[in-house]
Every structure is written in C-alpha cells, then in structure tokens.
C-alpha positions as CSV (number, residue, x, y, z in Angstrom):
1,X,10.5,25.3,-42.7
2,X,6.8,26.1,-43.0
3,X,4.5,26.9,-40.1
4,X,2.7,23.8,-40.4
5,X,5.6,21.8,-41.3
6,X,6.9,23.0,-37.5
7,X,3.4,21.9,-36.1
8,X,3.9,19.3,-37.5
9,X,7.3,18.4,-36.0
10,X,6.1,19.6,-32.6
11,X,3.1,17.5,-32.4
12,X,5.2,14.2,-33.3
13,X,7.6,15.3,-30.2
14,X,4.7,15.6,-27.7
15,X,3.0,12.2,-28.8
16,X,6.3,10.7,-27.8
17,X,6.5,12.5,-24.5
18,X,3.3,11.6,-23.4
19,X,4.0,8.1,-24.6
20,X,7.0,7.4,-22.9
21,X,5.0,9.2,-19.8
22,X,2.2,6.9,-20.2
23,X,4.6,4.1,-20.2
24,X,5.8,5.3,-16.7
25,X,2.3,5.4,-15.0
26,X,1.5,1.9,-16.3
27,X,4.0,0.7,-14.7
28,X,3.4,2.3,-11.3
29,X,4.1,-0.4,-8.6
30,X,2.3,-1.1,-5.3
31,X,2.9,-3.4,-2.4
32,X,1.2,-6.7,-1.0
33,X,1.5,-5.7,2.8
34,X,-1.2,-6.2,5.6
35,X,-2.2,-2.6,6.7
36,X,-3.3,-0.9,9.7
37,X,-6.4,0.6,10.9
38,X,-7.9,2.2,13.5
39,X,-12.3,2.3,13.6
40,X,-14.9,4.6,15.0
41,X,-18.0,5.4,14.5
42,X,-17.6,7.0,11.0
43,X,-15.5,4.1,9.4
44,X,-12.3,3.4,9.3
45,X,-8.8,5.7,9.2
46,X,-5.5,4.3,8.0
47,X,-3.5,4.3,11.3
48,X,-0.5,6.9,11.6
49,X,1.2,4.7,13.6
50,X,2.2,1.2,13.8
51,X,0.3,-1.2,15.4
52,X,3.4,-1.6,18.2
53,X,3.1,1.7,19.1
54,X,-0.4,2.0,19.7
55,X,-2.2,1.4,22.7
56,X,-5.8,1.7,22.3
57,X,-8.0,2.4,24.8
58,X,-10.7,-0.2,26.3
59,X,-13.8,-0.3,23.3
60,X,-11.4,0.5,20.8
61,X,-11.2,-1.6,17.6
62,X,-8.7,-2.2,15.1
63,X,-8.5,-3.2,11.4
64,X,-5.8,-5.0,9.4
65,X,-6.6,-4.9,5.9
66,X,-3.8,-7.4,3.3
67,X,-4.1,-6.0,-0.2
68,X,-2.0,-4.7,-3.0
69,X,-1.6,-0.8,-2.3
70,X,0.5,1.9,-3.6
71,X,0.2,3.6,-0.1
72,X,-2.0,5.1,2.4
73,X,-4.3,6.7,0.1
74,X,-4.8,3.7,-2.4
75,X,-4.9,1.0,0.2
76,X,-8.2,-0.7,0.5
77,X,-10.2,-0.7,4.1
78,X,-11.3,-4.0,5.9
79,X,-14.7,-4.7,4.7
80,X,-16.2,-5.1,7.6
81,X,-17.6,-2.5,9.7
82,X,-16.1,-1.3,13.0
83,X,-18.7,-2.4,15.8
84,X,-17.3,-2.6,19.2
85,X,-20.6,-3.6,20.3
86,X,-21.3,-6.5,17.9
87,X,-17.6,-7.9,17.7
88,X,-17.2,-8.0,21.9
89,X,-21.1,-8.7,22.6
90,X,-19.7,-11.9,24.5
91,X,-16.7,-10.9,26.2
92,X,-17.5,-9.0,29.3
93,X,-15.7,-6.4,30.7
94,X,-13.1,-7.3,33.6
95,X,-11.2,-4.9,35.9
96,X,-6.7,-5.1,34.8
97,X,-7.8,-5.2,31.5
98,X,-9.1,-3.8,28.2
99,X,-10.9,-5.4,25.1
100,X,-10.1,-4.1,21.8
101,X,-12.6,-5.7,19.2
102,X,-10.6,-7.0,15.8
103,X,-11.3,-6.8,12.1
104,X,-9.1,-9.2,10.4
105,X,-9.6,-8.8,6.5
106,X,-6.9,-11.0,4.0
107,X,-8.3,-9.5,1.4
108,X,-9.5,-11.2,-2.2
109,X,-7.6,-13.5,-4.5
110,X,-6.7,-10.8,-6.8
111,X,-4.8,-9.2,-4.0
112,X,-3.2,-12.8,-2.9
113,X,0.0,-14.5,-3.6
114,X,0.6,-16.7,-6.8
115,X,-0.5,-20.2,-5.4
116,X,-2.4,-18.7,-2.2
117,X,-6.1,-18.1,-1.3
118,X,-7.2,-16.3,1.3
119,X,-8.9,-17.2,4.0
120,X,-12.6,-15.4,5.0
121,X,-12.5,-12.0,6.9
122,X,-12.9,-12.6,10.4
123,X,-13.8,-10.6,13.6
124,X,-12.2,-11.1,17.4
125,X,-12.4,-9.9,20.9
126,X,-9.3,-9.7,22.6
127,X,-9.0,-9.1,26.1
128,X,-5.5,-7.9,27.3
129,X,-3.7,-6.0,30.2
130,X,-4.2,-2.3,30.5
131,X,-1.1,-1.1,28.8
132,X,-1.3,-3.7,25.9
133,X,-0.4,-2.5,22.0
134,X,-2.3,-3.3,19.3
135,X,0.1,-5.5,17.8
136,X,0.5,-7.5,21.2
137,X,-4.0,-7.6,21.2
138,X,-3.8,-8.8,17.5
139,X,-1.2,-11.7,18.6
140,X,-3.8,-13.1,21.3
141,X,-6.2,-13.8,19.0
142,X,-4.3,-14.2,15.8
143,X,-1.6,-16.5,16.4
144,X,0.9,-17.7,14.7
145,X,1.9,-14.4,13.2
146,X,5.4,-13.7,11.2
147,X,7.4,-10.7,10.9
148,X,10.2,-10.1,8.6
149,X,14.1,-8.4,9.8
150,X,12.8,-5.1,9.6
151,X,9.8,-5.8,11.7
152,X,7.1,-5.6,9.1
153,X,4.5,-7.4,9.7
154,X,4.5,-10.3,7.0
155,X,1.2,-13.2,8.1
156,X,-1.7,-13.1,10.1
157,X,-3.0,-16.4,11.3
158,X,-0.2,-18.2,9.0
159,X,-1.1,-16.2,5.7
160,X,0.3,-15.3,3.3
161,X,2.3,-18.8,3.7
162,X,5.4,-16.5,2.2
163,X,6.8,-13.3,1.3
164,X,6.7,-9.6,3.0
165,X,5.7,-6.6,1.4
166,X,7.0,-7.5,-2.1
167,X,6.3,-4.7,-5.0
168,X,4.4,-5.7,-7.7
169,X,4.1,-4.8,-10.9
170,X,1.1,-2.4,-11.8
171,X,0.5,-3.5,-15.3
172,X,0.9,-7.5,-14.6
173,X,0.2,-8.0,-11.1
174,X,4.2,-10.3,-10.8
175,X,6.2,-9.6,-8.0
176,X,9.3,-7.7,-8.5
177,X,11.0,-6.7,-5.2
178,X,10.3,-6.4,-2.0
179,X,9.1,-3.3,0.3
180,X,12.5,-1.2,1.6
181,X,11.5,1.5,4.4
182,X,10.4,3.7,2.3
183,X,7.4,1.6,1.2
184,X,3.9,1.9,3.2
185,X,5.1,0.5,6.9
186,X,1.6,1.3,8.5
187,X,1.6,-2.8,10.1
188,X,5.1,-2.3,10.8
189,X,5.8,-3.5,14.3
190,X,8.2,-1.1,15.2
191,X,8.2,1.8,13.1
192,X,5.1,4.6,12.9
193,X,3.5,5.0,9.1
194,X,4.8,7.9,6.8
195,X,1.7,7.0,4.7
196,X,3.9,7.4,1.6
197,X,4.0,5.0,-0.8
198,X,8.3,5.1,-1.9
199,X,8.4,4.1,-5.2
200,X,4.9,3.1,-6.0
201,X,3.4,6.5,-5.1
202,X,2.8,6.7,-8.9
203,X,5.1,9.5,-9.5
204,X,7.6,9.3,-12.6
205,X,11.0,7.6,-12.0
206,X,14.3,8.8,-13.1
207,X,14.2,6.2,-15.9
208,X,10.8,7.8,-17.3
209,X,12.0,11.4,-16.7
210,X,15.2,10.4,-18.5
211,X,13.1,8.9,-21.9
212,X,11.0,12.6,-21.7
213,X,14.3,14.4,-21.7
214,X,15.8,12.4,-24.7
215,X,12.2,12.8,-26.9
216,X,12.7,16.5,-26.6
217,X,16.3,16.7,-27.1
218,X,15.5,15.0,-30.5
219,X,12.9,16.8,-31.1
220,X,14.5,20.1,-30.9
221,X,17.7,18.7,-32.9
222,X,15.0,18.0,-35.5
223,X,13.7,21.4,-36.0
224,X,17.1,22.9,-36.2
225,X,17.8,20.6,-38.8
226,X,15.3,21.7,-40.8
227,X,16.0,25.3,-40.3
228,X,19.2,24.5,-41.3
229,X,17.9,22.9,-45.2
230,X,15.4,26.1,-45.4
231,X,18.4,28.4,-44.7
C-alpha cells in the first residue's frame, strides 16, 4: 500500500472518530433544577452548600436561579442584582432576628417545562429568627414550596407545577430522566453542592468512548488488509 493510499486510509478513520465524538457532545445533557446562590457586593457566587445548611448572617441575600444547567459552571445567575439595601429598604431591623433580602429568578421560557410559563423574577425581605437557614428564610416568603424524596428542591411559589431536576436532552431540549445525586444538588435541602454536573458535565460517556474504540479497531483492521494484498 502506497503512502498516500495509507493517508488516505488514516484520514477516513479520524473523520469517523471525531464524528462519533461529535455525536457525543451534542448530546451532552443538563438539568432543569432551581439553583442556589449566595450575593455580595461583586455579584453573585453559586453556593457551595445547600440552602438548608446555610445560615446567613443579618444583610445577607440570597439567589435562586431555575434554569436548564449542566452544573455549577454552566448554570445561569439570577438576573437581578444583589442589593440588600434596595430589596429590605422597608423592612426595619428588629432585635431576635435577622433579614436576609431574596432574589427569586424562574428563569425564561426556554428554560421552562413543556406547557409552563414562568412567572416574573421577584425580590423579598424576609425577616426570621437568628439561627434561621436559608431554605427555612426562602419558605417565609415563598410559600407553597415542594421538594422531592431526596430533598431537592423541586417549586418555588408553586412552579414548576411538576417535575424535579429532570435531564434534558442537549440537542432537543425533551426531558429524559430525572436528576440522581450525582446531578447539580446546590438547592438541595439537605445535602451541600459538589458543583459537578454527573452525567451532563459534557464529558464523553462509555457509549461514545465505546463507538471511538470500534472506528479505530476497523480502521487498523483496514490497513492490515491492505498490507496483506501489497504483500
């Protein structure tokens, strides 16, 4: 077989590699889950823990944030800005308790259920005892909230009407599972946030990395077939 004839050979095999690889990424998955967020002065930070687990301090103020996200680095912020100041302006300070100021996003309709629409981003003051979590601020003022078994936190204020943390596809936007542990868990009500996204973190699945090893395999059979005739 001829130099160029094995070129040749070689660069059919990495077009089908990065084919079936290209395959895999556009079918990355991310999850519809409210996540959690804590503000300051410089914007907001995805929160490390869950929002039943932290207990923010008197001025503090806290984002939740529902959008499609593959995890903590792809998930979108609350789009409105953390101001203590502005969200608690009428809600005076009283001595037992704390206010923590609330940014309550639901995101857009691209991020929404099939048959939903979400409701406008609001703001809230919530004044609670001293030792109060986040999740126990956000239930003052946001009520009725649902969680599923595994104490994710599912609706806000009643939406999403249904579902909790389902996977959806990255390439048609349908649902196709739900959210295990391993998924983003940052508005979990129990559990603190890994900030890993499981199986949508983008990287290529066993099925992907199993179609790469079969192109080569072929590939090389090919050549030594063709060695073969020229011998």
């Amino acid at each position: 077989m001829s130099g160029r004839g094995r070129a040749t050979v070689l660069l059919v095999v990495l077009g089908a590699v990065l084919s079936v690889l290209g395959a895999g990424t556009a079918q990355a998955a991310g999850y519809r889950y409210w996540s959690f967020w804590e503000g300051s002065g410089s914007g907001w930070a995805y929160a490390t823990q869950g929002p039943s687990l932290v207990r923010p301090d008197d001025g503090s103020v806290q984002g939740f944030r529902f959008a499609v996200s593959a995890d903590s680095q792809d998930a979108a912020k609350p789009r409105r800005s953390p101001d203590f100041a502005k969200i608690c302006a009428d809600t005076a300070a009283k001595d037992g308790s704390k206010r923590v100021a609330l940014v309550i996003d639901p995101g857009t309709a691209a991020d929404a259920p099939q048959g939903e629409t979400p409701p406008p981003p609001r703001t809230a003051c919530a004044r609670v005892p001293k030792d109060a979590s986040s999740a126990e601020a956000l239930a003052s003022v946001a009520k009725p909230l649902r969680y599923g078994s595994d104490a994710l936190l599912c609706a806000i204020s009643g939406y999403p009407v249904a579902g909790c943390g389902e996977q959806v596809s990255g390439t048609t936007g349908t649902e196709s599972g739900r959210a295990t542990a391993s998924a983003p868990t940052s508005a979990s009500a129990s559990a603190s946030a890994s900030g890993s996204g499981g199986s949508g973190g983008g990287g290529p699945s066993a099925g992907v990395l199993f179609g790469v090893g079969a192109v080569l395999l072929l590939g090389i059979a090919a050549v030594a077939q063709a060695r073969r005739r020229r011998g």
